[in-house]
C-alpha positions as CSV (number, residue, x, y, z in Angstrom):
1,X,-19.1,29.8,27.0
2,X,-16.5,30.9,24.7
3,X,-15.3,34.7,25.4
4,X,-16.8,36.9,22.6
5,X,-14.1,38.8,20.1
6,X,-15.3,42.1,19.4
7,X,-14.3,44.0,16.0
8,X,-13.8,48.1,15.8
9,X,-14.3,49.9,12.6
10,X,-12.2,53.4,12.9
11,X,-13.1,56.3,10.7
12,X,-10.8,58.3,10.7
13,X,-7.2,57.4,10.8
14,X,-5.5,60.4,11.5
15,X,-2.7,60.5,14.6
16,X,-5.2,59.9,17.4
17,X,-6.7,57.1,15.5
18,X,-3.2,55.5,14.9
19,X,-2.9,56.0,19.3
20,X,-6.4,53.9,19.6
21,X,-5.1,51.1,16.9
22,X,-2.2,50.7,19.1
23,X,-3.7,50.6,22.4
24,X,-6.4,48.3,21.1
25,X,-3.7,45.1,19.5
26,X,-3.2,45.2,23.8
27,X,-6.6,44.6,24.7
28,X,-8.1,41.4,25.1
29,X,-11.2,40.8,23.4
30,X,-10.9,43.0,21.2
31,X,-9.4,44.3,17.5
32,X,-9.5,46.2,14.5
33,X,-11.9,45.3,12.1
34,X,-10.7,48.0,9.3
35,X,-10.3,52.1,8.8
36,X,-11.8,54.3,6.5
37,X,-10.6,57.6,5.9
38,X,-11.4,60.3,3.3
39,X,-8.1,60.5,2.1
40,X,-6.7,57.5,0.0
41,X,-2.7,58.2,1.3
42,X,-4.7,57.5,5.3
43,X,-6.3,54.2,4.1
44,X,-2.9,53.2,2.3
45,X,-0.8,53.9,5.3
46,X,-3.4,51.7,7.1
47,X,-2.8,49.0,5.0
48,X,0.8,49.2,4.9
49,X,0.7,48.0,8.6
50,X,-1.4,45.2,8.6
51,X,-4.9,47.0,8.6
52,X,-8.1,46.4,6.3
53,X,-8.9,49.6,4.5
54,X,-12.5,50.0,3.2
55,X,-13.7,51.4,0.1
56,X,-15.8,53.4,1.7
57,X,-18.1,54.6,5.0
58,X,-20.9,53.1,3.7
59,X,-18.9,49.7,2.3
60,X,-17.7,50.1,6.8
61,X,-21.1,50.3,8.1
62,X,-21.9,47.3,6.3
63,X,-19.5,45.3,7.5
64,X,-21.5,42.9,9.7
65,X,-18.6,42.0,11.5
66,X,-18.1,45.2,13.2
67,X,-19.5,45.6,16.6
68,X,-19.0,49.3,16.9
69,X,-16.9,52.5,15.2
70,X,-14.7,54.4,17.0
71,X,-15.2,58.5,15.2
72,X,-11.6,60.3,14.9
73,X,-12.8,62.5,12.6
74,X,-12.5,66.5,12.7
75,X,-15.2,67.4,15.0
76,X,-18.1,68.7,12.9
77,X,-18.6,66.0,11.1
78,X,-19.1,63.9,14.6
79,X,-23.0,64.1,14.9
80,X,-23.7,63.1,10.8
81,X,-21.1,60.0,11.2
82,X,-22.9,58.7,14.4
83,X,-26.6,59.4,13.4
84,X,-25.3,56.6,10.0
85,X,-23.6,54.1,12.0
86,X,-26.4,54.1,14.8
87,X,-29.2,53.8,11.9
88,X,-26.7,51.1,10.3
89,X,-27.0,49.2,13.8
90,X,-23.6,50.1,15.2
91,X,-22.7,51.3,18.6
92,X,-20.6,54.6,18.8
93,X,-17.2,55.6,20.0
94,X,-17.1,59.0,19.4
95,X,-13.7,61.1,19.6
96,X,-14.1,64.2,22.2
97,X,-15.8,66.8,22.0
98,X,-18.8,64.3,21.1
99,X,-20.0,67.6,18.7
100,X,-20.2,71.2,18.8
101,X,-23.3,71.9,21.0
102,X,-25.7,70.9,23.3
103,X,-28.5,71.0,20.2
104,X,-26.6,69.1,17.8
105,X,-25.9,66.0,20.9
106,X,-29.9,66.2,22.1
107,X,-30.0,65.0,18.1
108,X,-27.3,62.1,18.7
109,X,-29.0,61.0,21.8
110,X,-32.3,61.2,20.9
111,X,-31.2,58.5,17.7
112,X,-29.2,56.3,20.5
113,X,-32.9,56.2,22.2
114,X,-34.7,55.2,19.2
115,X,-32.5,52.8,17.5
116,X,-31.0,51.0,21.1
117,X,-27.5,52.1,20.2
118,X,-25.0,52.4,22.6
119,X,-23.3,56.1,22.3
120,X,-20.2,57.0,24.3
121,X,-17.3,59.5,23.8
122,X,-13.5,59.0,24.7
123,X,-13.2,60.8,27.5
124,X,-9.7,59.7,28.1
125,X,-8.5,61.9,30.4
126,X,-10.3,60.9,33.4
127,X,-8.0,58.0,33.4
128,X,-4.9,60.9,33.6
129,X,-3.0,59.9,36.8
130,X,-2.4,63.4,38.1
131,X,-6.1,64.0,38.1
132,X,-6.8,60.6,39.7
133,X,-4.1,61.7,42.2
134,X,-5.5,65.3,42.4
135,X,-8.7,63.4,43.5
136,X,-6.9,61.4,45.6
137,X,-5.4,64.5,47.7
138,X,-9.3,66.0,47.9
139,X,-10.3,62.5,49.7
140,X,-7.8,62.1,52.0
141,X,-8.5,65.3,53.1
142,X,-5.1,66.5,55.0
143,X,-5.3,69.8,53.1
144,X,-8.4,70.5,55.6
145,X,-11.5,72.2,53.8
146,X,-9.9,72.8,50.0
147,X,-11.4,76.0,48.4
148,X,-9.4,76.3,45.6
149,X,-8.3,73.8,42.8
150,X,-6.3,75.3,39.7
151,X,-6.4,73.1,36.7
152,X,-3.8,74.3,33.7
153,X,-2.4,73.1,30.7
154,X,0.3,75.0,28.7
155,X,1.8,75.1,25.3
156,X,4.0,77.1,23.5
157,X,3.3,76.6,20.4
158,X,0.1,77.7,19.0
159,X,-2.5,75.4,17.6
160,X,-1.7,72.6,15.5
161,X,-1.5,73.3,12.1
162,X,-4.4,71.4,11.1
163,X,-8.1,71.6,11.3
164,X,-7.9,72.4,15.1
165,X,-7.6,76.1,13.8
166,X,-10.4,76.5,11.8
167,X,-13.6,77.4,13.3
168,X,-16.1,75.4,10.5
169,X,-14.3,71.9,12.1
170,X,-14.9,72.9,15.4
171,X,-11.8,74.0,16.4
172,X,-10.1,75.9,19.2
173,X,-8.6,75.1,22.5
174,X,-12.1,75.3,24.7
175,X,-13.5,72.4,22.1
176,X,-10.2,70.4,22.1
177,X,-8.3,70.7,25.6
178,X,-11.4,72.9,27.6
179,X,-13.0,69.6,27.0
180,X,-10.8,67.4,28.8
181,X,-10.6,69.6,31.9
182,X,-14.4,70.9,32.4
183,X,-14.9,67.0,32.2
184,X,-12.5,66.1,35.0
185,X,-13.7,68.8,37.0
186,X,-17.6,68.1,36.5
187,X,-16.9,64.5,36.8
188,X,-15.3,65.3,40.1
189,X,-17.8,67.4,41.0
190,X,-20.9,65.2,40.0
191,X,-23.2,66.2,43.2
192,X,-22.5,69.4,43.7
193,X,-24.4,72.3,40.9
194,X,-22.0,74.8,39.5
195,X,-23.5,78.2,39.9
196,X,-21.4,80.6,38.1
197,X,-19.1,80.6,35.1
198,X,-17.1,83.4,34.0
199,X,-14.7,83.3,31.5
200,X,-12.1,84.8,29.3
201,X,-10.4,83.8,26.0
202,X,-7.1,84.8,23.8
203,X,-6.4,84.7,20.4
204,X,-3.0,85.3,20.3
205,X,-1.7,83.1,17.7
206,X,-5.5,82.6,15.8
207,X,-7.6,85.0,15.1
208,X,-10.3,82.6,13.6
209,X,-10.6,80.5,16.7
210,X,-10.0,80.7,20.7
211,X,-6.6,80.2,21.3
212,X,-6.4,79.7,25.2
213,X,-9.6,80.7,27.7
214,X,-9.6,81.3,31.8
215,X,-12.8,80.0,33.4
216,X,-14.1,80.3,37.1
217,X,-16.3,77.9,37.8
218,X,-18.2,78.6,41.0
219,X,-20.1,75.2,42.8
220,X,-23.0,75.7,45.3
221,X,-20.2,74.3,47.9
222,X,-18.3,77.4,47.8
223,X,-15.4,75.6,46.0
224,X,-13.7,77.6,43.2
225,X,-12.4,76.2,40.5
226,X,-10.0,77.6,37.7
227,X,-10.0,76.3,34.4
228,X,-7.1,77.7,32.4
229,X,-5.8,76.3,28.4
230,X,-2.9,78.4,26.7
231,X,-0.5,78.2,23.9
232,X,1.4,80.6,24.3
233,X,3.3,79.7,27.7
234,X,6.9,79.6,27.6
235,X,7.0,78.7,30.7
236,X,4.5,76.7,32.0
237,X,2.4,76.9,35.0
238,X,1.6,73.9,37.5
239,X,-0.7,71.2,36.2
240,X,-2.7,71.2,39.5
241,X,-2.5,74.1,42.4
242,X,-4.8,72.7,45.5
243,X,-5.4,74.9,48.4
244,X,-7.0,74.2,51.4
245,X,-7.1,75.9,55.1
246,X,-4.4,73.2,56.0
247,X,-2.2,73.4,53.4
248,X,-1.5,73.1,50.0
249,X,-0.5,70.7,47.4
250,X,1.2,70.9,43.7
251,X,1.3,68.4,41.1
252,X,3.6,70.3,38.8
253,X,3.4,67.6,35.4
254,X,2.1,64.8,33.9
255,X,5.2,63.3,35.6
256,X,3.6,63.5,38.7
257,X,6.4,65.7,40.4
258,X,4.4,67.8,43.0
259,X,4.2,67.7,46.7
260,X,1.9,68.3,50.3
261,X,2.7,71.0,52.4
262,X,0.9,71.1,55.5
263,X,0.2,72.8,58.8
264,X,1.9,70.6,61.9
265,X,-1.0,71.9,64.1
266,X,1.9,73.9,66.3
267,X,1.3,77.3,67.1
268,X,3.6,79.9,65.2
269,X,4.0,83.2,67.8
270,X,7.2,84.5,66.6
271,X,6.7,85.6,63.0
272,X,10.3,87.2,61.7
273,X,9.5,89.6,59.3
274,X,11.1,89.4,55.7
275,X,13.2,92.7,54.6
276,X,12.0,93.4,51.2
277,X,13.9,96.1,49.2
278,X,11.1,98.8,50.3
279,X,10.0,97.7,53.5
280,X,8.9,94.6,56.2
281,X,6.4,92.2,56.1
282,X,4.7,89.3,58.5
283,X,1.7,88.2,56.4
284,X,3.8,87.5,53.4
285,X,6.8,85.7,55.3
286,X,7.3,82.2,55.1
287,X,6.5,79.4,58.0
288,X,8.8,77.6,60.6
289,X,10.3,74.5,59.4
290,X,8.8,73.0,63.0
291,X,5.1,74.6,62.0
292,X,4.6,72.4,58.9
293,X,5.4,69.1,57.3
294,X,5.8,68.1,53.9
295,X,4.7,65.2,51.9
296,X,4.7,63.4,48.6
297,X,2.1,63.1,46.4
298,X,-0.4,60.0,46.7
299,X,0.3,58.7,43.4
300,X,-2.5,56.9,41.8
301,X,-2.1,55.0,38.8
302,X,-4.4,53.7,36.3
303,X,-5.0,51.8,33.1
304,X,-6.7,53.7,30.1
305,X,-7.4,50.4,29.0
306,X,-10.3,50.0,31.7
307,X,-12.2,52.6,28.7
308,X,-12.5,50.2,26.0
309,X,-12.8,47.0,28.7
310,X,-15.8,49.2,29.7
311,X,-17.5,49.9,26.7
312,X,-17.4,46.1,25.7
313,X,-18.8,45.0,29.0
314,X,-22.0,47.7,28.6
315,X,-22.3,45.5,25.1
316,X,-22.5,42.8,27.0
317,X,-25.2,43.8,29.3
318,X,-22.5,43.5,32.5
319,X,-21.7,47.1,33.4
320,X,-23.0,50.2,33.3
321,X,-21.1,53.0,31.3
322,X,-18.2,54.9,32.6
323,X,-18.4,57.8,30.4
324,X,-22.7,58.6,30.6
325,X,-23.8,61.0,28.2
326,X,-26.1,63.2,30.6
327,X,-22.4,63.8,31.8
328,X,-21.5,64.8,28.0
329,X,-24.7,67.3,27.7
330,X,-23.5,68.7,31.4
331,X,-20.2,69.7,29.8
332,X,-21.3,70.5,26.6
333,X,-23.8,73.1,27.8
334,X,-20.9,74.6,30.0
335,X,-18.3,75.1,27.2
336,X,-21.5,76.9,25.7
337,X,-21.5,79.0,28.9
338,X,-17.8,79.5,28.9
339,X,-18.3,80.8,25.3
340,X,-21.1,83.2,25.9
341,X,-19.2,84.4,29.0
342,X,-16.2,84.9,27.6
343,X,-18.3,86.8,24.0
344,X,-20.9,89.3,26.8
345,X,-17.8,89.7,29.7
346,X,-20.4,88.5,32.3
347,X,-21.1,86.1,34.6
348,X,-23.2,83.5,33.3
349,X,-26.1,81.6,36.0
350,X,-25.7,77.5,35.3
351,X,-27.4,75.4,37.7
352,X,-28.9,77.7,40.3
């Protein structure tokens, strides 16, 4: 049987949009059926590189030809675009975050049930290949019990200058980057509950909108996890900071530099102190090169092309989807609890 050619309708076509029309010309199986965008110099542009523009949504969703629509719209306008294309008999690809709360995606998933519309949201990130290798380190397990895992990304320059700083569209750093890392971390943490959530945001740069947030995220485990955006870092932080009773690892970049440091399992008896300008100290002085070993990172690399793959194989009945939107709702409702933390300066109960 010949292999079925599916067609994608964007809507949208800002930058993002322009990164998935890209990726999808190297995906077999697969292509662009057309773009729509609200504004005209978007759909020109589209067509100036080969790309079908269409009149309108409405002329889009009509389009029998397309399978399903990727959404790379500003975010509040998310749910209304889905709940049409789903009653219009299209699946959904929905940009991240999928909407702006836990009420408004019930809403989306509710239609999904009653029309038999596939819904899904690009959650890109879990294909990032320091977090893959971050997972990596927690299943080799050479770290010993790990009880700690920081998880940063840092900017210095503000929000982008575009709807990402206006709270109406669903801006801020918790909806746009807190999104990617509460989703790795949940994902990772799938079988455990997360208890406790406490969290703190800055508006340094925007007053309108959060501008960077801190959240502790406490699973029934014991592990601790710390969630941390900002825009205003001149010098940035480690991507990944994993500690365990056996050592410690750092993935420093996207660029995978980072390393293992580990206990040898031989004894250390003869601490020499280190002379600090107002005094000694054992606790704080550094290990013998013969009581630990160092190691490079377990690189693991991926293929973010394994998303759309996916999401055309759930159309076809033959897999099951990566991105499940019970999954979505779990993270939703904690960037809801991150939010409310961060507004009351309290800890906030989540799965107890």
């Amino acid at each position: 049987m010949e292999k079925k050619q599916y067609h994608v309708g964007i809507i949208g076509f800002g930058g993002m949009a322009g990164w998935h029309n890209e990726l999808i010309q190297t995906i077999d199986g697969l292509s662009v059926a057309g773009v729509y965008d609200i504004k005209k110099e978007r759909c020109d542009y589209a067509e100036s590189i080969g790309l079908h523009a269409y009149g309108s949504l409405d002329e889009l969703l009509a389009d029998e030809k397309v399978d399903f629509v990727l959404i790379a719209t500003p975010n509040d306008v998310h749910k209304p675009i889905a709940i049409r294309a789903m009653e219009a008999g299209k699946a959904v690809v929905s940009e991240k975050p999928v909407t702006l709360s836990s009420k408004d995606l019930q809403e989306m998933i509710d239609v999904s049930k009653r029309t038999g519309q596939f819904l899904t949201v690009h959650q890109n990130r879990r294909w990032d290949e320091d977090f893959l290798t971050m997972r990596q380190i927690l299943k080799e397990g050479k770290l010993g019990d790990v009880y700690r895992v920081e998880s940063r990304v840092h900017g210095s320059r503000g929000i982008p200058g575009d709807w990402r700083k206006e709270k109406e569209h669903g801006g801020g750093m918790i909806l746009d980057w807190g999104v990617h890392l509460l989703d790795q971390v949940m994902y990772l943490m799938k079988d455990h509950k997360l208890n406790r959530v406490y969290a703190t945001v800055t508006n340094v740069t925007n007053q309108l909108v959060d501008d960077g947030f801190t959240a502790e995220l406490t699973f029934d485990n014991g592990q601790i996890f710390l969630v941390e955006v900002g825009t205003s870092n001149f010098i940035n932080l480690p991507r990944w900071y994993i500690l365990g009773q056996n050592g410690t690892a750092v993935i420093e970049n996207w660029d995978l530099d980072g390393k293992l440091v580990c206990a040898s399992g031989k004894d250390e008896t003869d601490v020499v102190p280190v002379k600090t300008a107002a005094g000694l100290t054992k606790t704080m002085a550094p290990r013998r090169e013969d009581t630990i070993h160092t190691e490079p990172l377990p690189v693991v690399k991926s293929d973010i092309r394994d998303f759309y793959r996916n999401v055309m194989a759930v159309l076809d009945g033959k897999e099951e989807p990566n991105i499940k939107l019970p999954e979505v709702m779990r993270v939703m409702k904690l960037m809801e609890a991150i939010f409310e933390s961060a507004e009351t300066h309290a800890v906030i109960p989540f799965e107890e």
